[in-house]
LOLUM-912846 format. One line per 8 residues: number of its first residue (from 1); for each residue x, y, z of C-alpha. Coordinates in steps of 0.001 Angstrom, whole numbers, plus 500000, padded with zeros to 6 digits. Each point is the difference from the previous one (the first is absolute). Example, Ala and Ser with C-alpha at 12.3 -4.5 7.8 and 13.67 -1.06 7.14 Angstrom:
1	512300,495500,507800  501370,503440,499340
% end
This chain:
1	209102,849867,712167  500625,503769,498974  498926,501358,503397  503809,497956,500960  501556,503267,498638  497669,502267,501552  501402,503064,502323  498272,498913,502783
9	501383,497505,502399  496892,498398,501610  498588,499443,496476  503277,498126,498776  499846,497900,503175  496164,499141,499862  500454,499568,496090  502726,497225,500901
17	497675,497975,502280  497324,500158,497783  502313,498435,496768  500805,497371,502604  496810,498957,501410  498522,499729,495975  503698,498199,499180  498865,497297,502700
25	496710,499318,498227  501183,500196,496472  504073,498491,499480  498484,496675,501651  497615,499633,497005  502523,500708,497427  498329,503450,499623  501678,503928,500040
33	503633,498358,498336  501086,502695,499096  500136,501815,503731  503533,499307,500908  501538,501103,497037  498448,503159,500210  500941,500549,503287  503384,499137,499294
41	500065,502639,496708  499977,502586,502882  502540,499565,501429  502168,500329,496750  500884,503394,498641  500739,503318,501293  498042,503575,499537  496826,500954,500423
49	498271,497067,498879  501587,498099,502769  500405,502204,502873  501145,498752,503419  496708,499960,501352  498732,497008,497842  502482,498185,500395  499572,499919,504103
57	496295,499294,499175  500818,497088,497570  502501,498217,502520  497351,500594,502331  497312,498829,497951  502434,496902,498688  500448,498834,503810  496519,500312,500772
65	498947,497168,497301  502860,497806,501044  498483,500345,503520  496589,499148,498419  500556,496969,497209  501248,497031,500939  503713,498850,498912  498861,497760,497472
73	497785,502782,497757  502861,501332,498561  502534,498854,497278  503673,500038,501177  500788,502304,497584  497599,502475,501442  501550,499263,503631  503028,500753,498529
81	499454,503274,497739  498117,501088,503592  503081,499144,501905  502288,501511,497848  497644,503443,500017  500177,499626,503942  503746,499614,500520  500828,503252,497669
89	497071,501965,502198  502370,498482,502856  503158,500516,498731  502509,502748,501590  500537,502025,496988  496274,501074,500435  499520,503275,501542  496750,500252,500278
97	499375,498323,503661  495878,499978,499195  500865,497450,497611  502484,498419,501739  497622,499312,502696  496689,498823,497493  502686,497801,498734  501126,498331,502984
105	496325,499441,501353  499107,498490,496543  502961,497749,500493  498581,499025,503668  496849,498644,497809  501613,498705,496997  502358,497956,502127  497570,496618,500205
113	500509,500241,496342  503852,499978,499758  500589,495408,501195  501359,499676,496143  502142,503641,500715  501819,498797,502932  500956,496644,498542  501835,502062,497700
121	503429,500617,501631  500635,503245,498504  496637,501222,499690  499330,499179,503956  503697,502053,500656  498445,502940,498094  496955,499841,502019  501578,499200,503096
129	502866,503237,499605  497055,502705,498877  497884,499159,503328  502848,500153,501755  501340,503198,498147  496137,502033,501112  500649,499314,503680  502607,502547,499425
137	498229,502651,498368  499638,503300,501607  495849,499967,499895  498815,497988,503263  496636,498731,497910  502650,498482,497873  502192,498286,502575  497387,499012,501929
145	498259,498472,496915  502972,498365,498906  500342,497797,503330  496118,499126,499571  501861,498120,496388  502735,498615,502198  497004,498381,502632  498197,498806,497275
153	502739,498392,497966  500731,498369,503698  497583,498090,500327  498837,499674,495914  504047,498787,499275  501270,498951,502988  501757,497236,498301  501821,502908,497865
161	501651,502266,502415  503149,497863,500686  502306,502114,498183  498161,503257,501330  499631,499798,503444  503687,501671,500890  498930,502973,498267  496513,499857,500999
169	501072,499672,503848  502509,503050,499704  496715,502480,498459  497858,499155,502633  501933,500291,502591  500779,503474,498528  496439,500701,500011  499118,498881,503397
177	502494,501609,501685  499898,503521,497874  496932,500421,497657  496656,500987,500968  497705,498122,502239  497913,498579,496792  502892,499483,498305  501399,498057,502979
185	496940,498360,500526  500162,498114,496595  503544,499286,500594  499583,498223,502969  496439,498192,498081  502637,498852,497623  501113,497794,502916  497031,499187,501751
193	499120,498766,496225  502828,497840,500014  499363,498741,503343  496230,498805,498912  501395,498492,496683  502989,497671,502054  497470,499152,502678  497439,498550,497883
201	502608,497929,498127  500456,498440,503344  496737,499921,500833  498972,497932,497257  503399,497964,499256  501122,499813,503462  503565,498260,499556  499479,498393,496996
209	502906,501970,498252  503063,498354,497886  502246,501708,497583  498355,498519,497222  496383,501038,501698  497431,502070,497134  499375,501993,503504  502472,503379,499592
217	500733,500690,503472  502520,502921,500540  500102,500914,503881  500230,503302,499367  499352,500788,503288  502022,498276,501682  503059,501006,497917  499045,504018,500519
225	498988,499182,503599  503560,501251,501598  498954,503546,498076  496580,499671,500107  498821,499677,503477  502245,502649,501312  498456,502287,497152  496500,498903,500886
233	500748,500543,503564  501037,503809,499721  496620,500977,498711  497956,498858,503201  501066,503220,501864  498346,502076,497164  496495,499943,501602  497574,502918,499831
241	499063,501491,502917  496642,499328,501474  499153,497502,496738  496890,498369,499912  501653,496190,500034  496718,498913,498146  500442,501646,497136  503643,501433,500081
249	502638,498627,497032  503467,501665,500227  503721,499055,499568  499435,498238,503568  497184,497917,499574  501181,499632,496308  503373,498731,501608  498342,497997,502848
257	497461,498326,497785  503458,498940,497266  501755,498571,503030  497132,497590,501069  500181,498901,496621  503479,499363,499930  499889,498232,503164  497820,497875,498520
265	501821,499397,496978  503552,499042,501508  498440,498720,503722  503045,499753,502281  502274,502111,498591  498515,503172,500612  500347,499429,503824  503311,500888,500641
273	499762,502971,497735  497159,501668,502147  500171,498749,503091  503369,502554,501050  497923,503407,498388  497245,498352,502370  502098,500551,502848  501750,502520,499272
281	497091,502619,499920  497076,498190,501752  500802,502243,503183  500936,503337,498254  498961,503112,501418  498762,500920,496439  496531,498269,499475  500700,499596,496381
289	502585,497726,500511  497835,498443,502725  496873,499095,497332  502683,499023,497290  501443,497031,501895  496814,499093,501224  498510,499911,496514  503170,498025,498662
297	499511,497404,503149  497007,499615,498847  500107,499866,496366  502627,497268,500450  497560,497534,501958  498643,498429,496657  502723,497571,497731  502868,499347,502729
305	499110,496296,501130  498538,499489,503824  503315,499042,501664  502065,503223,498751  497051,502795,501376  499194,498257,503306  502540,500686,502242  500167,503447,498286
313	496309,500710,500801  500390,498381,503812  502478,502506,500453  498328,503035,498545  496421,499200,501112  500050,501569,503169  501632,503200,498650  496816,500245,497773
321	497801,499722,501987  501664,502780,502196  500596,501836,496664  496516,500401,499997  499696,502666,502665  502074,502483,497622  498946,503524,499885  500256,499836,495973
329	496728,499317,498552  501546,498187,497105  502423,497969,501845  497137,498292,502063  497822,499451,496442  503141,497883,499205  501133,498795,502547  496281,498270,500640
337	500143,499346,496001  503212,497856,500679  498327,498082,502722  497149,499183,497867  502786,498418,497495  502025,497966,502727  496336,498707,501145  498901,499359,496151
345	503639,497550,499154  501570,499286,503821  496661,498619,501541  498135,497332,499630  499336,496188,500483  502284,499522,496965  503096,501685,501985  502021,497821,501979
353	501728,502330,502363  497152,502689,500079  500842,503445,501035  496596,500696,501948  500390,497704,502994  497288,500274,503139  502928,501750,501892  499761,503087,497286
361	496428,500233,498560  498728,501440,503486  502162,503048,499213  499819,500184,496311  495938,500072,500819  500748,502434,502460  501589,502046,498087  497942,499497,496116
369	496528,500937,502431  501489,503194,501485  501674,501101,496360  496422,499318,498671  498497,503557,501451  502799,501671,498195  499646,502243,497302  498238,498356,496373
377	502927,499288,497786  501685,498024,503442  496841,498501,501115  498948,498357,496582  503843,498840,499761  499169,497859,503675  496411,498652,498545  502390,498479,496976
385	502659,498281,502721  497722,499175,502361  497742,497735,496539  502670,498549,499518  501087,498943,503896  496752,498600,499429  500269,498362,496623  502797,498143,501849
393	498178,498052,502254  497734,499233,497691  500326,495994,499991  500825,500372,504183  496916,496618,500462  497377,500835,503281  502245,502671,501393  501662,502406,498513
401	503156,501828,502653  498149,503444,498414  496772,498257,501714  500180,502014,503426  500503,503579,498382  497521,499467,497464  497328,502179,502017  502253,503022,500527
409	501179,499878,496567  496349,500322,498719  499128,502662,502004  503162,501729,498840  498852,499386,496605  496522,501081,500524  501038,503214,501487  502121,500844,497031
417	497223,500023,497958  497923,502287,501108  503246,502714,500272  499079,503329,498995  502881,500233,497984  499243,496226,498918  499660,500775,496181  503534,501142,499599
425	502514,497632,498577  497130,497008,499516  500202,499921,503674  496512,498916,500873  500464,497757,496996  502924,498198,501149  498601,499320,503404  497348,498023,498889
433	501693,498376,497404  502485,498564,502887  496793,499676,502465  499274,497622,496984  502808,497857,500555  499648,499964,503578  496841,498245,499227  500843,498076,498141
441	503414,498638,501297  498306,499367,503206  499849,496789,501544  497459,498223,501658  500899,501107,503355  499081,503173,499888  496722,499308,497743  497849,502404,503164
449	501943,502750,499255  499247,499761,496024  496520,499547,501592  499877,502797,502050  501386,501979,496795  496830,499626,497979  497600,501962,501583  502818,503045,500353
457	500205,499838,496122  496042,499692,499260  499243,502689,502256  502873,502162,498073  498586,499042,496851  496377,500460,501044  500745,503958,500926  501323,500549,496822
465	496990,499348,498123  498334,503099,501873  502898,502194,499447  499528,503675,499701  501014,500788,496826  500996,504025,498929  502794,499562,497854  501255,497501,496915
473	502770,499599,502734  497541,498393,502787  498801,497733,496890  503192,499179,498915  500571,499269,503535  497002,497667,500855  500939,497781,496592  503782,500001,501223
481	498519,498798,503915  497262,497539,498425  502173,498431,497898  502827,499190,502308  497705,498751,502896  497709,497780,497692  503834,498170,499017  499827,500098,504049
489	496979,498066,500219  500727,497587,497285  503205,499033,501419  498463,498930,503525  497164,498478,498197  502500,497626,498151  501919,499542,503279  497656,499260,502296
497	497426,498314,497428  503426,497502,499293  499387,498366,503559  497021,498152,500973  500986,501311,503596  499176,503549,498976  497704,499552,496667  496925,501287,502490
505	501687,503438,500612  499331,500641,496452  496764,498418,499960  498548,502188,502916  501297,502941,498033  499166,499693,496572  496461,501352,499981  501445,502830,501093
513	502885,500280,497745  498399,499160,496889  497238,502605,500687  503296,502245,500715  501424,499189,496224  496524,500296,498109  499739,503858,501402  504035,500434,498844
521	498721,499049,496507  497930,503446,499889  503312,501530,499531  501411,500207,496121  503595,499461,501498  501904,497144,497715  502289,499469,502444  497171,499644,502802
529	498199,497217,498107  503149,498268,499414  500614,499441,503409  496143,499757,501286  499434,497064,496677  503435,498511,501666  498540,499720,503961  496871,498963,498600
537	501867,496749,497924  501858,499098,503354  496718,500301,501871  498246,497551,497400  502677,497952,500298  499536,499671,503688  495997,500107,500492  499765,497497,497192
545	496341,499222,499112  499021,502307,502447  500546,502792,497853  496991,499718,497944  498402,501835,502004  501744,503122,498899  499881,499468,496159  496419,501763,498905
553	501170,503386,502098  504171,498878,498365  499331,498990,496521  499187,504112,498549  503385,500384,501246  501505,497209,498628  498340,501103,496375  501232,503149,500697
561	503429,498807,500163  499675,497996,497347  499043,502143,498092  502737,502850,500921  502000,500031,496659  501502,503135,500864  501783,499244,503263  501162,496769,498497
569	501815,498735,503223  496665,500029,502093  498129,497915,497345  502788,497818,500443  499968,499549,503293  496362,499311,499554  500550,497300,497729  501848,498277,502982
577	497505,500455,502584  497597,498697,497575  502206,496535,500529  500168,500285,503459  496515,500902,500455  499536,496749,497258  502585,497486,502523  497820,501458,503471
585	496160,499039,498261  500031,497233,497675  496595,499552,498690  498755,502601,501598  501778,502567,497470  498111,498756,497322  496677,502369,500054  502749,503062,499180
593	501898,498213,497591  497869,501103,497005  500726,503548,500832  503844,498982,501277  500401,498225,496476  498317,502410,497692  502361,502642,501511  503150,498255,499726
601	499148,499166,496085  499507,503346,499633  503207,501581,501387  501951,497038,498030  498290,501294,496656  500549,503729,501170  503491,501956,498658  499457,502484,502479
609	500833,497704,502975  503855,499836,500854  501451,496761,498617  501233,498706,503303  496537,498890,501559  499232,498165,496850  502177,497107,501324  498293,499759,503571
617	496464,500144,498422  501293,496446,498534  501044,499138,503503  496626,501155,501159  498350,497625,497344  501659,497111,502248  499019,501088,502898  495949,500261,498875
625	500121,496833,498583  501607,498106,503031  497543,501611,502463  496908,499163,497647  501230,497018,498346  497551,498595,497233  497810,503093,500173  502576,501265,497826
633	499641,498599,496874  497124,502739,499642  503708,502590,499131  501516,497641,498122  498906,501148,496976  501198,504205,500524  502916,498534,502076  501652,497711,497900
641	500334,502138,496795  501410,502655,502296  502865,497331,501313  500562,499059,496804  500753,503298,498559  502042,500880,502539  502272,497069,499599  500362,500582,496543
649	500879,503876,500956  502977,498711,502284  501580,497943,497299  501127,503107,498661  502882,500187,503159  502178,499232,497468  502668,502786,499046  497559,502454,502209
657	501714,502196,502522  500880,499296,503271  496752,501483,501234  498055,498171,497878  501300,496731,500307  499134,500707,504018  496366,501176,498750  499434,496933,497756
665	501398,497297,502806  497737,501506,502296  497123,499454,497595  501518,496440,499935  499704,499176,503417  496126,501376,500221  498978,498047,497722  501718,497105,501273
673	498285,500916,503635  496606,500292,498060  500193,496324,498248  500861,498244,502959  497610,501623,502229  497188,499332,497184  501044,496197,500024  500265,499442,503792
681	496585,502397,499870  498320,496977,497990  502222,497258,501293  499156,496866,497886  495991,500776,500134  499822,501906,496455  503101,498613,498002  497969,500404,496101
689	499640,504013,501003  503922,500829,499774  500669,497085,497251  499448,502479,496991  502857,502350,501780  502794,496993,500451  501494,500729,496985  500463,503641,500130
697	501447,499991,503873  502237,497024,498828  501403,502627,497435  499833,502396,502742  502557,498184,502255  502287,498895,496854  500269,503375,499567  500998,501016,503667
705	502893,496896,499097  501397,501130,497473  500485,503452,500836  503188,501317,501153  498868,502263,502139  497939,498877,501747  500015,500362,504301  500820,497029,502348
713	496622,500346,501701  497959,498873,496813  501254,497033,500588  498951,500002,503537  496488,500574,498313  500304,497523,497572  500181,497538,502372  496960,501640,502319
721	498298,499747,496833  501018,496325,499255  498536,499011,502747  496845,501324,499264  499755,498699,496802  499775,496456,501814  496911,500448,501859  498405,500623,497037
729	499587,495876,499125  500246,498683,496674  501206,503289,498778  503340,500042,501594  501222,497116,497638  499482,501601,496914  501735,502998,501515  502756,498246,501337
737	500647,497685,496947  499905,502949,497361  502081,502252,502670  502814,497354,499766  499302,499968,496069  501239,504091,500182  502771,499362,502633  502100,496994,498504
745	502565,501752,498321  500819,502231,503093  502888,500207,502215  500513,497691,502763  499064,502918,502327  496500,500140,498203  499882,495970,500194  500616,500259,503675
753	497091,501841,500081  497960,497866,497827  501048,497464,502658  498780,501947,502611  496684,500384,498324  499505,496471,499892  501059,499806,503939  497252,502194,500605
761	497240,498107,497966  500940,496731,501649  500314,501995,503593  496207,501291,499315  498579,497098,498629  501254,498313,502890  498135,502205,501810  496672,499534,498243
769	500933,496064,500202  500174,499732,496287  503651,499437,499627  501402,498964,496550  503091,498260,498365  501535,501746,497576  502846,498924,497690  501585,502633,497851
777	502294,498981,497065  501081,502206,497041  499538,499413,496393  503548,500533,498178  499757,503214,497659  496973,500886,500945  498933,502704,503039  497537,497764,501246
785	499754,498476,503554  498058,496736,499936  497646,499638,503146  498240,497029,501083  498114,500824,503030  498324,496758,502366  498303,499814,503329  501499,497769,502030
793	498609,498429,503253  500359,502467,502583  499554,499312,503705  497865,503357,500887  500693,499475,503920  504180,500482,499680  499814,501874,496973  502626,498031,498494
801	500768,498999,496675  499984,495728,499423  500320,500000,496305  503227,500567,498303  501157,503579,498970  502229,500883,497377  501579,503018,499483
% end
């Protein structure tokens, strides 16, 4: 705390992160009160006691807790007396622009904390007019800090800025068109902010808008969008030469990226504004003008409805595809951009006029396959439109009109990759990732040219593995190569392995390939096993049982990824080929299952291991017990005490944050997958080994009920899980009679459910011929369902009911 008035800067600033990081772990607990208010005595006073310095280093220090507690830790009176100190650091009459800056960033943090501020009229004006006051202030830090407020408030208030948006409008249009580039840049956020805020309210509401609707929907887009889109549209000629388009941001991809938004916001509308600057400098001698009506074609192709873009892109389609022969480099990276984008929303089987016909894809081929040997940044730009040509034709049945290029498109593709210059701009990347698609959009027809494409890609793969290494850049290198041609090899193994007609392709190959992945696994490259633990799932999947055979020279490898805490993603992936490995063997899994098991306990007791794989191991726990059925109950024991901890972990979803609510729905639907696979596992053999747990998982799914935030798809499980609670015999009518007990005072959605629980007992007890009658009638004032459960005659033959139900 006294190194905040220290001389030196780097000590004030690394003084104010440290307050904040201890603030986070104490003002939760009710500990270090006193902290704000001696922050605040700072910034009172005058002299030496109080010198300019520390009071930049207190604002700082002030925003960096906000940033770091959560909105509820402190009192309202605290938010305010911070507020208060924040505004007067803000305020005009301050000279001192070090402050005025530390203030306005502390505001930036402290705004989550200001909901009771803004409902307050006067105190949201006061706000509101010093924000706006800083995006005038001679400092650039300051202005450009002051329209990071304005994007925040955006999309924190958006249901506030009615009465500001005139004023708001008129200062960043000032700033886009005069300030500074990251000045301007934040000015034109403040509308891309706007844009995300109006298009989720859509999104989620769709029309469902009255005047007397809760939902505050302004159209603020559509009211500026006579001002705005011009604006928006003067800063695509600002391009940089020679930018790298990967990684450039400036006024015109600022302003290109804003107008896709608003297009999507306000749909139709925005046609008629864009379509004439379109024209009028698509064929300009000056290339900038050239690029910028391309990119505003194109970022227009997304919100306007089907039936207003098509006859636009019919007419401009062949001056593309022309427009890529331009001697700018950037104006061909666009122009094949824009093409990707009229492939991605004009084609496919959901379009009724389509735009790619059989009398144009000859020459937009033609065209995509010579464009593809240009430079990097125009080459990768073609691999994107050309996946998504492909992703159109996805659902095109036997034959695909793609079908007879397919060959010269792969050998384009293949050639790309090994480009000297194919590691600029994710080029060699991007060509496999849309050799991917190819794949995998094929259709049957041209299943001997996917053939044919497998031993290309295992030879490629198979020289890598004797690389010569002599740099970290040949390493970095082979990992980048492996990786992308083992997600090569497990796409064709999931294609072809789909069709008996082509299964034996894989089979003749998978010696081979498997003894390919175990060498791969000598290299400590995450992203490497990720993809080889990926191929070798789909190849499970497709040799079946057969795949025993690899498991004693596997199974180190699968420990090892188990066991990779550090590189959390590739134990995940383990986790999953674990299942698939689980689905391909049945019973023959089971002599690894003590080590499989003991390591999956152990990584859900660990606190090193990322959270997010906890959930799968659950799933996992579903898949071992389905493939090994009774054999089990020898788990049951560790397993169940772990499932029931972690269902009384996501009970806590409650008032959590977003991100945990996601975490503890996920845990949710593990455990869900684990019961029912442990129940169809057993079937109705061992009943008395999960009686001692019916109560707790009957509290379990009451839980999931009543919850309010709970996703869709539990209930998806909940009904998986239903059914196999039936095949466990005598068991399911305790379960089902105490599970209407928790569920009678529920809504009539949740009694439609209950209804459809009942469908499914009757619908499997059918199918084990032991159907039942079942009359339901409530008890008044109670929350009890009375169930009186028969057997009726049953003629097994017809499987056909000849007793009397009642609902």
């Amino acid at each position: 705390m006294s190194t905040l008035s220290s001389n030196i800067i780097d000590a004030r600033h690394t003084s104010s992160q440290v307050i904040a990081k201890v603030s986070a772990i104490e003002l939760p607990q009710g500990q270090w009160p006193e902290l704000i208010g001696i922050l605040l005595a700072n910034m009172s006073g005058t002299g030496a006691e109080h010198p300019a310095h520390l009071k930049q280093a207190t604002l700082e220090t002030l925003g960096y807790v906000c940033e770091e507690v959560s909105a509820n830790v402190l009192a309202q009176d605290q938010v305010n007396a911070i507020l208060t100190a924040v505004v007067q650091g803000m305020n005009i009459a301050e000279t001192n622009n070090d402050i005025r800056l530390a203030a306005t960033q502390a505001l930036y943090n402290a705004l989550g904390f200001a909901h009771s501020n803004f409902e307050n009229s006067m105190e949201r004006d006061y706000l509101m007019r010093v924000v706006c006051e800083a995006t005038q202030c001679p400092d650039k830090r300051v202005r450009q800090a002051a329209f990071e407020c304005l994007v925040s408030i955006s999309s924190t208030y958006y249901e506030k800025l009615a009465p500001y948006m005139q004023d708001v409008f008129a200062i960043t249009s000032k700033a886009v068109r005069e300030d500074e580039e990251p000045v301007a840049l934040q000015a034109i956020e403040f509308w891309s902010s706007i844009c995300d805020e109006e298009i989720e309210i859509q999104e989620e509401y769709g029309s469902d808008f009255t005047g007397d609707s809760e939902v505050q929907y302004f159209k603020f887009v559509k009211q500026a969008l006579p001002a705005l889109v011009p604006l928006l549209l003067e800063t695509l000629t600002k391009q940089e030469e020679d930018q790298d388009q990967e990684d450039a941001w400036n006024l015109a991809m600022a302003g290109g990226t804003c107008l896709g938004l608003v297009a999507r916001a306000v749909g139709d509308d925005i046609v008629p504004l864009v379509v004439p600057y379109v024209q009028d400098n698509i064929a300009k001698p000056d290339w900038r003008c050239r690029e910028a009506a391309t990119y505003a074609f194109g970022s227009i192709l997304e919100g306007p409805s089907v039936e207003q873009l098509t006859p636009l892109v019919n007419h401009a389609l062949a001056f593309m595809l022309n427009a890529m022969k331009d001697e700018n480099n950037q104006v061909k990276d666009t122009t094949a951009w824009t093409l990707g984008r009229i492939f991605e929303f004009l084609h496919g089987p959901n379009i009724e006029v389509p735009v790619i016909t059989p009398n144009n894809l000859p020459q937009i081929l033609a065209v995509l396959l010579e464009k593809i040997s240009d430079s990097p940044n125009v080459a990768e730009k073609v691999c994107g439109a050309l996946y998504l040509l492909a992703q159109g034709y996805e659902d095109s049945g036997s034959s695909s009109p793609l079908s007879p290029f397919l060959q010269s498109i792969i050998q384009a593709l293949l050639v790309t990759t090994d480009r000297e210059d194919a590691g600029d701009s994710r080029l060699r990347a991007s060509a496999y990732e849309t050799l991917n698609e190819i794949v995998r959009c094929s259709t049957e027809d041209t299943a001997p040219v996917i053939a044919q494409l497998l031993p290309v890609i295992m030879q490629k793969l198979n020289s890598t593995l004797d690389m010569q290494l002599n740099s970290s850049d040949d390493r970095e290198k082979q990992n980048e190569v492996q990786a992308l041609l083992c997600g090569v090899l497990q796409v064709i193994v999931q294609k072809l392995g789909s069709s008996e007609a082509t299964k034996h392709v894989i089979l003749q190959c998978a010696d081979q390939m498997m003894a390919m992945f175990l060498r791969i696994f000598a290299s400590r490259n995450a992203t490497v096993h990720e993809e080889a633990m990926l191929a070798i799932g789909a190849l499970a999947y497709v040799t079946g049982s057969d795949f025993s055979k690899y498991m004693q020279e596997f199974y180190q490898y699968l420990q090892m990824g188990l066991q990779n805490f550090e590189e959390y993603q590739v134990c995940s992936i383990t986790v999953g080929v674990v299942g698939d490995i689980c689905r391909a063997l049945d019973e023959k899994i089971l002599p690894y299952c003590d080590g499989i098991m003991a390591q999956l306990l152990q990584n859900l007791s660990s606190n090193q291991l990322h959270r997010s794989v906890k959930p799968p191991i659950f799933s996992c726990f579903g898949d071992i017990a389905l493939a090994i059925g009774e054999q089990f109950a020898r788990y049951l024991a560790m397993a169940m005490p772990m499932l029931q901890g972690a269902a009384q972990l996501s009970a806590q979803a409650v008032s959590q944050d977003e991100e945990m609510i996601e975490y503890y729905n996920q845990l949710r639907i593990g455990i869900l997958e684990a019961y029912s696979g442990i129940f169809q596992g057993f079937k109705n053999k061992r009943p008395d080994l999960m009686a001692p747990y019916a109560l707790h998982i009957l509290q379990f799914l009451e839980s999931i009920y009543v919850d309010t935030y709970r996703y869709i798809t539990l209930l998806d499980e909940l009904l998986k899980l239903s059914k196999s609670l039936v095949l466990q015999g005598n068991l399911v009518s305790l379960v089902l009679i105490l599970f209407c007990t928790s569920l009678f005072s529920l809504s009539s959605g949740m009694r439609l459910l209950l209804k459809l629980l009942l469908e499914f007992w009757v619908i499997w007890l059918i199918h084990l011929d032991q159907v039942p009658q079942v009359s339901l009638r409530t008890q008044p004032s109670t929350r009890v369902f009375l169930i009186h459960v028969s057997s009726p005659m049953i003629n097994p033959s017809k499987k056909r009911l000849t007793g009397h139900w009642q609902p």
